[in-house]
VEXMARMAR-206064 format. One record per atom (N, C-alpha, C, O): residue number from 1; residue in one letter; atom name; y, x, z. Coordinates in nm, 2 decimals, always signed. Atoms other than C-alpha are relative to their C-alpha. Layout:
N
<num = NUM; residuo = a; atomo = CA; yy = Y; xx = X; zz = Z>
...
! end
This chain:
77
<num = 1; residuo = x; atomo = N; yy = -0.12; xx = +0.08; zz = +0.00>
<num = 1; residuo = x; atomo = CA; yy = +0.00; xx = +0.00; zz = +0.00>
<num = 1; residuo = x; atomo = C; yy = +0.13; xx = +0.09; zz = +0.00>
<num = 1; residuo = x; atomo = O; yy = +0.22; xx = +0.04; zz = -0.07>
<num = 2; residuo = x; atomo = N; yy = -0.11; xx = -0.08; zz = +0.01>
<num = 2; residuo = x; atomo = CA; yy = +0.26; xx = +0.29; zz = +0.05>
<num = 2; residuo = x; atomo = C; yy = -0.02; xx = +0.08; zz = -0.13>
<num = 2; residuo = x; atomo = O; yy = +0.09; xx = +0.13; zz = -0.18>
<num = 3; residuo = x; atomo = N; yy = -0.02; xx = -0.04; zz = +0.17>
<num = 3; residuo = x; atomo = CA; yy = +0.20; xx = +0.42; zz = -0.28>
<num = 3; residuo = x; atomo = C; yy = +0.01; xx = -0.14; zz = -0.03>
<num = 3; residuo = x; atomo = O; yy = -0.10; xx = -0.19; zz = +0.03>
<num = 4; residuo = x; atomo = N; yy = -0.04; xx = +0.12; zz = +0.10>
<num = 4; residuo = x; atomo = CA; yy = +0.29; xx = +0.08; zz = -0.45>
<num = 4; residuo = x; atomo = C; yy = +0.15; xx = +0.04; zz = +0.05>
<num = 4; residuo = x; atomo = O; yy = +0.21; xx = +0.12; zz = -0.02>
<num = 5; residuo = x; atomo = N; yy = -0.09; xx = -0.08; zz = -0.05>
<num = 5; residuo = x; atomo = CA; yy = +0.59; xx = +0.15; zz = -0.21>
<num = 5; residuo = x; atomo = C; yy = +0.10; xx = +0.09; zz = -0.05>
<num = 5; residuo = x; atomo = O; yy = +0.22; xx = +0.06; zz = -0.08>
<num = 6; residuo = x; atomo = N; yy = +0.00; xx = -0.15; zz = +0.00>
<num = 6; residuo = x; atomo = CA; yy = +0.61; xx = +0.52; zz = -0.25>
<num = 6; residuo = x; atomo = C; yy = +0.07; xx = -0.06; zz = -0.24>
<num = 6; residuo = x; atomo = O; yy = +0.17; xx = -0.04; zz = -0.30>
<num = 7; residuo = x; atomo = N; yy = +0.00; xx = +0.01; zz = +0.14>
<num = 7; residuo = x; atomo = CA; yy = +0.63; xx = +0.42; zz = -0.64>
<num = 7; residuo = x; atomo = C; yy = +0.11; xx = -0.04; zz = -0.07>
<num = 7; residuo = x; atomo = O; yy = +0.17; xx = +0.03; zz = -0.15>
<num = 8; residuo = x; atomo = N; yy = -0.10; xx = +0.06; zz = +0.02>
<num = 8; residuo = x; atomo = CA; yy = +0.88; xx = +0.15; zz = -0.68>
<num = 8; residuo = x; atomo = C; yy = +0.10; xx = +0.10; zz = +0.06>
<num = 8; residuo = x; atomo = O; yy = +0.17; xx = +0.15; zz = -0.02>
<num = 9; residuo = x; atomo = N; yy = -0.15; xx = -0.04; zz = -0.06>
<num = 9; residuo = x; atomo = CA; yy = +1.15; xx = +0.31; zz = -0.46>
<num = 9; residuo = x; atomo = C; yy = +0.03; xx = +0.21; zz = -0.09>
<num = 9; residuo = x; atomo = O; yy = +0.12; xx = +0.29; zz = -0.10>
<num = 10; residuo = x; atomo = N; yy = +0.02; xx = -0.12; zz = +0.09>
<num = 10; residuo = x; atomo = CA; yy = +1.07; xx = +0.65; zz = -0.67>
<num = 10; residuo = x; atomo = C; yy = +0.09; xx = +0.00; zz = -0.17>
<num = 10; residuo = x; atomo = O; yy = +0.15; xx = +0.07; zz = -0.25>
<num = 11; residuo = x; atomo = N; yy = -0.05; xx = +0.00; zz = +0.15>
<num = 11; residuo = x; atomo = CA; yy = +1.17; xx = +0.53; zz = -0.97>
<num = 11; residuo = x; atomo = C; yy = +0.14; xx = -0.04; zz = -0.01>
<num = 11; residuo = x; atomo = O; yy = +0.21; xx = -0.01; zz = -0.11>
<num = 12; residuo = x; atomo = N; yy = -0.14; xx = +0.04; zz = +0.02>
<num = 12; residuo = x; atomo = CA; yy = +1.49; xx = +0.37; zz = -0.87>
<num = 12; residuo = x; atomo = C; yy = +0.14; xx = +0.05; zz = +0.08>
<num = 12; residuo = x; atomo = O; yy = +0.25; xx = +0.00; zz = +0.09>
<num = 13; residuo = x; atomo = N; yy = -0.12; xx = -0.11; zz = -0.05>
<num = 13; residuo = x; atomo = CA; yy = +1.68; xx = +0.68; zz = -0.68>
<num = 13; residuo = x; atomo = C; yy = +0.02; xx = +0.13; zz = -0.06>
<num = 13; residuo = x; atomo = O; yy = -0.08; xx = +0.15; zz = -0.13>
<num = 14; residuo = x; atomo = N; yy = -0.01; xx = -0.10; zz = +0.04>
<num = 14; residuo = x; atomo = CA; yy = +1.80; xx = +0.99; zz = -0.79>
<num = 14; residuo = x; atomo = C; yy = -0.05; xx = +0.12; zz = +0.06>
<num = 14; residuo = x; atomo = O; yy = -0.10; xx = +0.20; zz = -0.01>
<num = 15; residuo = x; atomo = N; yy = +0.02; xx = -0.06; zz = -0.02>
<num = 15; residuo = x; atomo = CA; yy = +1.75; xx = +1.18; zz = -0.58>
<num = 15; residuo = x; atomo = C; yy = -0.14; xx = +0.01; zz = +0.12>
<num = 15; residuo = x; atomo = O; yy = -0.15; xx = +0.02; zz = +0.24>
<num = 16; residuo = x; atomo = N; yy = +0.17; xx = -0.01; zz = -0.04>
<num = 16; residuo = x; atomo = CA; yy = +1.37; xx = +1.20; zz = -0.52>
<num = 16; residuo = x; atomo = C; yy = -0.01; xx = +0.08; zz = +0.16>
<num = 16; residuo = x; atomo = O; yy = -0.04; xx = +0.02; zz = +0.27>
<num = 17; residuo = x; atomo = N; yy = +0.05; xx = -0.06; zz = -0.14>
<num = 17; residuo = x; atomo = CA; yy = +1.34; xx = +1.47; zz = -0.24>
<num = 17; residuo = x; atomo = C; yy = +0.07; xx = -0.05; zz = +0.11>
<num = 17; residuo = x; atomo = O; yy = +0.04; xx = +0.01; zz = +0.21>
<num = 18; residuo = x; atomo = N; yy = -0.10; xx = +0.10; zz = -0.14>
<num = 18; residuo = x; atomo = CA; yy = +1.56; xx = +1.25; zz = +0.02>
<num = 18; residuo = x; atomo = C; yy = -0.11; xx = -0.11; zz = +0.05>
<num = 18; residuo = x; atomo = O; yy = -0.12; xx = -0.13; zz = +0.17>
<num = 19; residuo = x; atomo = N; yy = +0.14; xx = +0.12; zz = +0.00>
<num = 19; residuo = x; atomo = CA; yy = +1.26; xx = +0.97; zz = +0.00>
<num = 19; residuo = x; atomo = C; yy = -0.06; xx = +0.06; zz = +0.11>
<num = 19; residuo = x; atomo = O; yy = -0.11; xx = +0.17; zz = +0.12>
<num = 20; residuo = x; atomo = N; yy = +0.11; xx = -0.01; zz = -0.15>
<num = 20; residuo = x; atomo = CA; yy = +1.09; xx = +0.93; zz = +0.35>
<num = 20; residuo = x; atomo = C; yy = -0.05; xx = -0.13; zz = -0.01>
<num = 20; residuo = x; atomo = O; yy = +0.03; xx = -0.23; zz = +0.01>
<num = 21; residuo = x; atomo = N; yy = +0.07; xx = +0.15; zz = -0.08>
<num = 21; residuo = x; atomo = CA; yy = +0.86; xx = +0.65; zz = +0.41>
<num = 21; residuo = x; atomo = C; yy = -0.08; xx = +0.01; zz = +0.12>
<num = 21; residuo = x; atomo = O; yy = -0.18; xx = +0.08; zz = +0.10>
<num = 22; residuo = x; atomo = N; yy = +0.10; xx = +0.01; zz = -0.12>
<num = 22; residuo = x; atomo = CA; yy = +0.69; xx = +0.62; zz = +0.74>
<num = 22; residuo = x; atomo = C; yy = -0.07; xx = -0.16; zz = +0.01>
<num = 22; residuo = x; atomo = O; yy = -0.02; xx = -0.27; zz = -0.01>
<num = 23; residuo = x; atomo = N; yy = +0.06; xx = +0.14; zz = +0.03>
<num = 23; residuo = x; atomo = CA; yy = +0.44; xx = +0.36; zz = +0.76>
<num = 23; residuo = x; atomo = C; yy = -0.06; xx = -0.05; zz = +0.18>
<num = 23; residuo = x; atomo = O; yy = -0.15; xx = +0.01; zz = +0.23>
<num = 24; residuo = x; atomo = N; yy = +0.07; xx = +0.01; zz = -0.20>
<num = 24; residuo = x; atomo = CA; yy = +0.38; xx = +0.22; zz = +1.19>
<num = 24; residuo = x; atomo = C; yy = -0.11; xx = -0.13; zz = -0.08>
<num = 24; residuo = x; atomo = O; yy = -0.08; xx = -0.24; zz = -0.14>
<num = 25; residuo = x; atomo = N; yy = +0.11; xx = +0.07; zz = +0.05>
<num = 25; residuo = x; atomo = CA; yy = +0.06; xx = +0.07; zz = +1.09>
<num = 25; residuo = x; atomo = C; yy = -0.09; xx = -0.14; zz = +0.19>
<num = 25; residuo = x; atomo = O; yy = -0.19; xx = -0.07; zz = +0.22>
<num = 26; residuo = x; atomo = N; yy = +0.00; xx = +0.08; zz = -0.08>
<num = 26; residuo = x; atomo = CA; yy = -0.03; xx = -0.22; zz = +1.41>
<num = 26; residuo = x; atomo = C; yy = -0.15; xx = -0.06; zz = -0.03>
<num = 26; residuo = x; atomo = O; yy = -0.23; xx = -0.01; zz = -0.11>
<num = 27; residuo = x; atomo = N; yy = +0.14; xx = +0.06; zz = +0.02>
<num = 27; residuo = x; atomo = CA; yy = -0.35; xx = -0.44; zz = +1.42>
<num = 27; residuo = x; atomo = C; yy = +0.01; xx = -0.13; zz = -0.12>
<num = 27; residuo = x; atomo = O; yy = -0.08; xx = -0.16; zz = -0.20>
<num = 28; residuo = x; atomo = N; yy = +0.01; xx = +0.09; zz = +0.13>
<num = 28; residuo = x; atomo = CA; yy = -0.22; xx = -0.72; zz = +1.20>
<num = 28; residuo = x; atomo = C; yy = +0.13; xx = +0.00; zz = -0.06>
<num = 28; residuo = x; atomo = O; yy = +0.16; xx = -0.09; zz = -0.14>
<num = 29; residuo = x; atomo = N; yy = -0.13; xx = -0.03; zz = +0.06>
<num = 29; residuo = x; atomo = CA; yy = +0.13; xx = -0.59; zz = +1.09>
<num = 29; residuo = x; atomo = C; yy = +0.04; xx = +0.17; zz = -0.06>
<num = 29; residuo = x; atomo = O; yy = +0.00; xx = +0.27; zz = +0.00>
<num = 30; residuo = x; atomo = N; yy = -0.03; xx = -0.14; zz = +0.01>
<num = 30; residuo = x; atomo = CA; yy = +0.26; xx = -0.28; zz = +0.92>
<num = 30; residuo = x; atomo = C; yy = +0.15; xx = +0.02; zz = -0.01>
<num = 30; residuo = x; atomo = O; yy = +0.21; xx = -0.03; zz = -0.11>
<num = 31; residuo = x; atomo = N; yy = -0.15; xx = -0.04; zz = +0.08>
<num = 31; residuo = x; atomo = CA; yy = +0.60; xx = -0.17; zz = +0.89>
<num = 31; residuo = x; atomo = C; yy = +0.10; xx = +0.15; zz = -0.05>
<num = 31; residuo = x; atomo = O; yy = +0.11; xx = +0.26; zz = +0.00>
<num = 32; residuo = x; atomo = N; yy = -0.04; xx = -0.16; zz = +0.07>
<num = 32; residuo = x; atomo = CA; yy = +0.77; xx = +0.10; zz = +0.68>
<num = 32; residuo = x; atomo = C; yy = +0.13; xx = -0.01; zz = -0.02>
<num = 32; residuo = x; atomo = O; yy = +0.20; xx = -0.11; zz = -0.06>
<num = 33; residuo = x; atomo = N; yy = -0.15; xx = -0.04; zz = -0.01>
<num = 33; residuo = x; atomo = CA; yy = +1.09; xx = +0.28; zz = +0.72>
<num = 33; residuo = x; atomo = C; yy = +0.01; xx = +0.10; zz = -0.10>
<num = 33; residuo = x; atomo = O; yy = -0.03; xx = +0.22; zz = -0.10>
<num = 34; residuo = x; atomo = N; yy = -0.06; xx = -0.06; zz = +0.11>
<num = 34; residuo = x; atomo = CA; yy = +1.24; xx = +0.35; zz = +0.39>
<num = 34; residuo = x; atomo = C; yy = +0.10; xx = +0.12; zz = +0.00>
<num = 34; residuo = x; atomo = O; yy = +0.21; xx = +0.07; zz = -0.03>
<num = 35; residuo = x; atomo = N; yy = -0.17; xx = -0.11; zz = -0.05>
<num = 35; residuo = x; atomo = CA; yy = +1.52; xx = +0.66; zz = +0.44>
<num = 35; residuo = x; atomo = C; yy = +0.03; xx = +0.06; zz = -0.15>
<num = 35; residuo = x; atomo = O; yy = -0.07; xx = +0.12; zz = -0.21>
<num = 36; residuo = x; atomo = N; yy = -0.03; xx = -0.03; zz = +0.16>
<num = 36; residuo = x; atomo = CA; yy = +1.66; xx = +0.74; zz = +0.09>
<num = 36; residuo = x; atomo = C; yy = +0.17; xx = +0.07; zz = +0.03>
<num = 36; residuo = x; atomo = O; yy = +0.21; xx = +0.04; zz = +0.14>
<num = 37; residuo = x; atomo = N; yy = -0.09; xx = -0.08; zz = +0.00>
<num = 37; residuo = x; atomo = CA; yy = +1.99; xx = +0.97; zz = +0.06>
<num = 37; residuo = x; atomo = C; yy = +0.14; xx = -0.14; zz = -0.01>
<num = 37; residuo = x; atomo = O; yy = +0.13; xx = -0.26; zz = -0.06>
<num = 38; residuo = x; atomo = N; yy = -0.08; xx = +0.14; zz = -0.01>
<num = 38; residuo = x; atomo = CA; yy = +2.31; xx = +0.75; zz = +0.12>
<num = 38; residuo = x; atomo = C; yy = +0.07; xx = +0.00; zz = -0.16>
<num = 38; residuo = x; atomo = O; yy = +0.11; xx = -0.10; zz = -0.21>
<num = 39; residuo = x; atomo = N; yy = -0.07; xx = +0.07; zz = +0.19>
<num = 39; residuo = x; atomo = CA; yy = +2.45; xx = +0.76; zz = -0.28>
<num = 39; residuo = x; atomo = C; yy = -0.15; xx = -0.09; zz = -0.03>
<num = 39; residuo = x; atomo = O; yy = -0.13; xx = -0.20; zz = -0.10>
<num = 40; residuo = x; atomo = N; yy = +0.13; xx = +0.08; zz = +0.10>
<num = 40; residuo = x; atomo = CA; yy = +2.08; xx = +0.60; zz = -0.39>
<num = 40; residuo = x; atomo = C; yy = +0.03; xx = -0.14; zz = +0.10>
<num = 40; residuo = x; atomo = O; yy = +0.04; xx = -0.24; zz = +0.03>
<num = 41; residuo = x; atomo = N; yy = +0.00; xx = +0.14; zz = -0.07>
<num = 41; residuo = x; atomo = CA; yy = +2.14; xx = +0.30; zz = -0.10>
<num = 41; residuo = x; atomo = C; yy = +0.02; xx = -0.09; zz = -0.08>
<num = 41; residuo = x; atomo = O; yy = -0.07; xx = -0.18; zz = -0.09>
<num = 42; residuo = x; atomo = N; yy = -0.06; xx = +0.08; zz = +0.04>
<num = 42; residuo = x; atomo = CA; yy = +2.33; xx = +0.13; zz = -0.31>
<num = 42; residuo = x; atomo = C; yy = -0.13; xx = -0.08; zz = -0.13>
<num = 42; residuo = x; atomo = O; yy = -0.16; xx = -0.20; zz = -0.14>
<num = 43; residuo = x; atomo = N; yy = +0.11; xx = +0.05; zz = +0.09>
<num = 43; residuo = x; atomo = CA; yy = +2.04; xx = +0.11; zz = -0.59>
<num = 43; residuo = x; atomo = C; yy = -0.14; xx = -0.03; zz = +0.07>
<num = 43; residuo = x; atomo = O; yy = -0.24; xx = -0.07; zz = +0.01>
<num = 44; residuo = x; atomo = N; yy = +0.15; xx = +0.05; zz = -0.07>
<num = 44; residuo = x; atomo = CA; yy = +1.76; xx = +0.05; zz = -0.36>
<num = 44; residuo = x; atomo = C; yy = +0.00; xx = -0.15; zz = +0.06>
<num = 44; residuo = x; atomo = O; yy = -0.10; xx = -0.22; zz = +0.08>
<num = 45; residuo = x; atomo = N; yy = -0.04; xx = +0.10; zz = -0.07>
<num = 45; residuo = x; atomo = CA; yy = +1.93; xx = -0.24; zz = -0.21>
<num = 45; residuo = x; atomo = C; yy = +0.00; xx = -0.11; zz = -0.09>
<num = 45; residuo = x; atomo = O; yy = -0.05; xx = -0.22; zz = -0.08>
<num = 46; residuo = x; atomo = N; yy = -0.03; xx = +0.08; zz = +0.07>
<num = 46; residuo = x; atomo = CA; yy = +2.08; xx = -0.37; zz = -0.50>
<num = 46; residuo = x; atomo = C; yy = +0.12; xx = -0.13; zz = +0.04>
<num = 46; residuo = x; atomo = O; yy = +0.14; xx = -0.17; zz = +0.15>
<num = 47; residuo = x; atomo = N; yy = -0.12; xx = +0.14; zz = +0.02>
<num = 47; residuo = x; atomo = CA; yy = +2.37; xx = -0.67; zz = -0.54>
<num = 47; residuo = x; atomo = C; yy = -0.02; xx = -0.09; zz = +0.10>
<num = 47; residuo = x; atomo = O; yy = -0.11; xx = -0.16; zz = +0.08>
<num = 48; residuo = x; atomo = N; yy = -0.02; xx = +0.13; zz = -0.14>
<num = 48; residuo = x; atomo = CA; yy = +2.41; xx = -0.90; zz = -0.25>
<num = 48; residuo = x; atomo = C; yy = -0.18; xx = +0.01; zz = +0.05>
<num = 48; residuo = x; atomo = O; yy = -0.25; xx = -0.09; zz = +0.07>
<num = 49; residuo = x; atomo = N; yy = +0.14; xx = -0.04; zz = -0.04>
<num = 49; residuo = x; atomo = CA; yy = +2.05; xx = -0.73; zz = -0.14>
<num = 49; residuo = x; atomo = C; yy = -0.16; xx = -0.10; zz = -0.11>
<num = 49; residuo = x; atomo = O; yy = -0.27; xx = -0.15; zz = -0.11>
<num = 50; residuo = x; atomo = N; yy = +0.14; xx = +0.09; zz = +0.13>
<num = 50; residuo = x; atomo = CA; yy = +1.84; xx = -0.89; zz = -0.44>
<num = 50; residuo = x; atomo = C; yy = -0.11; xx = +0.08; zz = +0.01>
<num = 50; residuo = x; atomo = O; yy = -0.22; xx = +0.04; zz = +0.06>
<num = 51; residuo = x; atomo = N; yy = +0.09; xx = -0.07; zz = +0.05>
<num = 51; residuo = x; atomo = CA; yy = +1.67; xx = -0.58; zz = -0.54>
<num = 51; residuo = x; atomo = C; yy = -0.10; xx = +0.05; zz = +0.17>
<num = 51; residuo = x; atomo = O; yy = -0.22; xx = +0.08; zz = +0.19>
<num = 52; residuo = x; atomo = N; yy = +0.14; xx = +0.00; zz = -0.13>
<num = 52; residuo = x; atomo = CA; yy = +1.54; xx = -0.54; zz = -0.15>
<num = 52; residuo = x; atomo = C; yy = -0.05; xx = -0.07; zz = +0.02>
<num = 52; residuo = x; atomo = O; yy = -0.15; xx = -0.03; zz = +0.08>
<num = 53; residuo = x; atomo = N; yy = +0.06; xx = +0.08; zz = -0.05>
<num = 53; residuo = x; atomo = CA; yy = +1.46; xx = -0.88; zz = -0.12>
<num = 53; residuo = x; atomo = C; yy = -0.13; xx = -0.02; zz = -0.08>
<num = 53; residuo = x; atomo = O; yy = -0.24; xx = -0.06; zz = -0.04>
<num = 54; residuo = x; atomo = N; yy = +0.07; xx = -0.03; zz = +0.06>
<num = 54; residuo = x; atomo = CA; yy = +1.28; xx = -0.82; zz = -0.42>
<num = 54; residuo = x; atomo = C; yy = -0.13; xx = +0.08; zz = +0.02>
<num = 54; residuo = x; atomo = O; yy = -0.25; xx = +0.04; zz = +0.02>
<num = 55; residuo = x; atomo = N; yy = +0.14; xx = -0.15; zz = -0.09>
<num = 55; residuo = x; atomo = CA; yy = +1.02; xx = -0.51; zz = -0.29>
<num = 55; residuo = x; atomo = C; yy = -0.03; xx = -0.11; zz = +0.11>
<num = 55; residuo = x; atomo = O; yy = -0.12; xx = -0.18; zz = +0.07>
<num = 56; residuo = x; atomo = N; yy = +0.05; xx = +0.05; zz = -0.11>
<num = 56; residuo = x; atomo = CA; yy = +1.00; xx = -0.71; zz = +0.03>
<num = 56; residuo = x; atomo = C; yy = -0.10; xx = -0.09; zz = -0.07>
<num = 56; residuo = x; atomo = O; yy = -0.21; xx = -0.09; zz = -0.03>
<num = 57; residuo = x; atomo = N; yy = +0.08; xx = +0.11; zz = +0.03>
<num = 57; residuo = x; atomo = CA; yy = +0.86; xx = -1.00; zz = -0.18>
<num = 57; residuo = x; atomo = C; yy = -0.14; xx = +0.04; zz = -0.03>
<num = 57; residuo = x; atomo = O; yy = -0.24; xx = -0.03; zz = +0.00>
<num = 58; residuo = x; atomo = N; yy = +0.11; xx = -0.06; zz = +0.11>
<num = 58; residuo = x; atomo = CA; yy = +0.59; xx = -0.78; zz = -0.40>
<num = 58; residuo = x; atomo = C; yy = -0.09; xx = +0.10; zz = +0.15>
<num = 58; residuo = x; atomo = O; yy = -0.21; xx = +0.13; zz = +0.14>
<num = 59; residuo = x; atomo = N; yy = +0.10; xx = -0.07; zz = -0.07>
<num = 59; residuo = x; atomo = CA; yy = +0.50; xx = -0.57; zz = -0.06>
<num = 59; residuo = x; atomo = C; yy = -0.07; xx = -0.13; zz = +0.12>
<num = 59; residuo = x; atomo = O; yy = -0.16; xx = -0.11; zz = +0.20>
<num = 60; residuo = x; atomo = N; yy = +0.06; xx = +0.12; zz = -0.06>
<num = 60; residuo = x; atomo = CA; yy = +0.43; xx = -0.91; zz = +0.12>
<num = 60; residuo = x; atomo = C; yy = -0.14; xx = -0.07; zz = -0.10>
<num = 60; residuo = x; atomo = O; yy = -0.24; xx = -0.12; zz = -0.04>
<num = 61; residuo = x; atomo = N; yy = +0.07; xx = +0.04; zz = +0.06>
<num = 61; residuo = x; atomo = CA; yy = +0.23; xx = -1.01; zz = -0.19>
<num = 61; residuo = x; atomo = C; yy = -0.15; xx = +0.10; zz = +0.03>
<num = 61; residuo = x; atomo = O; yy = -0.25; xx = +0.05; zz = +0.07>
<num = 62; residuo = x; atomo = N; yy = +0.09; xx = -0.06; zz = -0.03>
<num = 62; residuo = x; atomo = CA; yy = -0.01; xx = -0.70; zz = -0.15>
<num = 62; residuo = x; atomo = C; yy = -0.05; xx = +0.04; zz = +0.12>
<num = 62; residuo = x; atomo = O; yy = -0.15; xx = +0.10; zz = +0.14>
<num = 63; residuo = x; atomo = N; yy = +0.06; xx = +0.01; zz = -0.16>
<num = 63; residuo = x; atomo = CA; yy = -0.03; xx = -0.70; zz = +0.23>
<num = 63; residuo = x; atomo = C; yy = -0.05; xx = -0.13; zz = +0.02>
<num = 63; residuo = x; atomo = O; yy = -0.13; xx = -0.12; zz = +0.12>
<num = 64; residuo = x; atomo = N; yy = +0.06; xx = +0.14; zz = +0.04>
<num = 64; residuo = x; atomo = CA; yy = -0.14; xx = -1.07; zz = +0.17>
<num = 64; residuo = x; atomo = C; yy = -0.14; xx = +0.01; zz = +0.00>
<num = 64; residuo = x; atomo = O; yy = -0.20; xx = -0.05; zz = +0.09>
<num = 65; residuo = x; atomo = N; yy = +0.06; xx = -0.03; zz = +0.07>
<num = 65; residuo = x; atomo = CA; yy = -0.40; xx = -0.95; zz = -0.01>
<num = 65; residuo = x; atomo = C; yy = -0.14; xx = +0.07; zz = +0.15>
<num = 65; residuo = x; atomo = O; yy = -0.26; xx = +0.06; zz = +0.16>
<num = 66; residuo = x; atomo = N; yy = +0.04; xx = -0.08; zz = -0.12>
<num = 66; residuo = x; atomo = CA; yy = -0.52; xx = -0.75; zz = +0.32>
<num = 66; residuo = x; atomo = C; yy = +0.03; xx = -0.05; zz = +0.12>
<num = 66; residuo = x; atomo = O; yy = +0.05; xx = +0.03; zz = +0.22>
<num = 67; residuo = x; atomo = N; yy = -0.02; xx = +0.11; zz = -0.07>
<num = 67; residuo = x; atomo = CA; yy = -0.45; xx = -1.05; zz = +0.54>
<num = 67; residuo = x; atomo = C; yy = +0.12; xx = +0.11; zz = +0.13>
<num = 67; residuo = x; atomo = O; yy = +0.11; xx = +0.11; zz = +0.26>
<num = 68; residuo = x; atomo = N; yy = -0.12; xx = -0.03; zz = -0.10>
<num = 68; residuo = x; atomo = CA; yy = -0.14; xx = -0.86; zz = +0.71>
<num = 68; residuo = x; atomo = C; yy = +0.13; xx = -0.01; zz = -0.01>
<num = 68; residuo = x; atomo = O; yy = +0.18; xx = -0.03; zz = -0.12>
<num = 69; residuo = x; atomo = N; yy = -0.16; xx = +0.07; zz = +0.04>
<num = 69; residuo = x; atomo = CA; yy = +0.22; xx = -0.92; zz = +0.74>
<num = 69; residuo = x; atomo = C; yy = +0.01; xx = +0.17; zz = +0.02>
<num = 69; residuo = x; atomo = O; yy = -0.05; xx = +0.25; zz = +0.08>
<num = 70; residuo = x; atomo = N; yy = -0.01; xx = -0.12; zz = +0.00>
<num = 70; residuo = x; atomo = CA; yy = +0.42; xx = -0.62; zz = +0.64>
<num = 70; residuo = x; atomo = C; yy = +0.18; xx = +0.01; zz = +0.02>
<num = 70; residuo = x; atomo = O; yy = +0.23; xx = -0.08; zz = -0.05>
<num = 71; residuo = x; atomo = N; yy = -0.12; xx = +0.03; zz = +0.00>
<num = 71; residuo = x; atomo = CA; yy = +0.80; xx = -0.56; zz = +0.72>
<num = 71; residuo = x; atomo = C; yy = +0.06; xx = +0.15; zz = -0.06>
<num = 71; residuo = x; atomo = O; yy = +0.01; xx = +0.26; zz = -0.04>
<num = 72; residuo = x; atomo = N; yy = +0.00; xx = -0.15; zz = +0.12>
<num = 72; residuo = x; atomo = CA; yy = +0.97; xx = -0.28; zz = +0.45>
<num = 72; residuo = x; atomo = C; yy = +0.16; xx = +0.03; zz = +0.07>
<num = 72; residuo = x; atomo = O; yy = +0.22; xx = -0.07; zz = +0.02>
<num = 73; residuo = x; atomo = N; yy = -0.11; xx = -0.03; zz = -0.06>
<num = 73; residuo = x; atomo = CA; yy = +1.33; xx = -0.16; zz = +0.65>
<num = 73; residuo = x; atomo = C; yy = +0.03; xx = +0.16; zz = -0.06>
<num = 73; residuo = x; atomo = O; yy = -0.03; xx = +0.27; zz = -0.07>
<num = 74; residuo = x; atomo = N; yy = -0.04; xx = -0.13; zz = +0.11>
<num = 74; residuo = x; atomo = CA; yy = +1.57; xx = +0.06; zz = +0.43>
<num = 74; residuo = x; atomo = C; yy = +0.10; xx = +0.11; zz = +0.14>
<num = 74; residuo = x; atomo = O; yy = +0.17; xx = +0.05; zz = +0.22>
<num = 75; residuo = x; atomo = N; yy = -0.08; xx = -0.07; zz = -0.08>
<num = 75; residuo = x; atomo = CA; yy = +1.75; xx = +0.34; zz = +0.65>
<num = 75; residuo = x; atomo = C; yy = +0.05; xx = +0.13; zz = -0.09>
<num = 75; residuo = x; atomo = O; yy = -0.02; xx = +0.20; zz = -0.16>
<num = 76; residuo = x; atomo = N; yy = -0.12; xx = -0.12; zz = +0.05>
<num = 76; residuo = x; atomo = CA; yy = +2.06; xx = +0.59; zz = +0.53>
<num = 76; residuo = x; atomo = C; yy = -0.07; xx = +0.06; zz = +0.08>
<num = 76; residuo = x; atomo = O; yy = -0.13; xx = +0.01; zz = +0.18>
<num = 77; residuo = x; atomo = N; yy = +0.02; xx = -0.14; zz = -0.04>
<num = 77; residuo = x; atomo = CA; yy = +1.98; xx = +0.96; zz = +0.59>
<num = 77; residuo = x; atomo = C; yy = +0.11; xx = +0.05; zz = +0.02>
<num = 77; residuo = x; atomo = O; yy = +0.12; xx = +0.17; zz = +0.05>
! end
């Protein structure tokens, strides 16, 4: 699941080596802390937060899939 992750948010920053994900993995929840360089924020987030609510939707769809709820939280470096 962090590579689907690890993937999407790869493609849509510049600056690749800034990319941290930490994944706190729980018994029926996972949650991952996104940290991306503060110029990429703005494209990871996207327009009135679309493009996050977006990822959130698609990593709920494949945590679904693995009967767990998953919460994806973006954090400036």
């Amino acid at each position: 699941m962090k590579e689907i992750l690890e993937t999407i948010i790869l493609n849509l920053v510049d600056d690749k080596n800034a990319v941290d994900i930490k994944e706190t993995d729980n018994n029926k929840s996972i949650t991952f802390e996104v940290k991306v360089a503060e110029k990429d924020m703005g494209k990871v987030i996207g327009r009135q937060g679309k493009l996050a609510k977006s990822i959130r939707t698609v990593m709920k769809s494949v945590a679904g899939k693995e009967r767990k709820k998953v919460n994806v939280e973006f954090i400036e470096e």
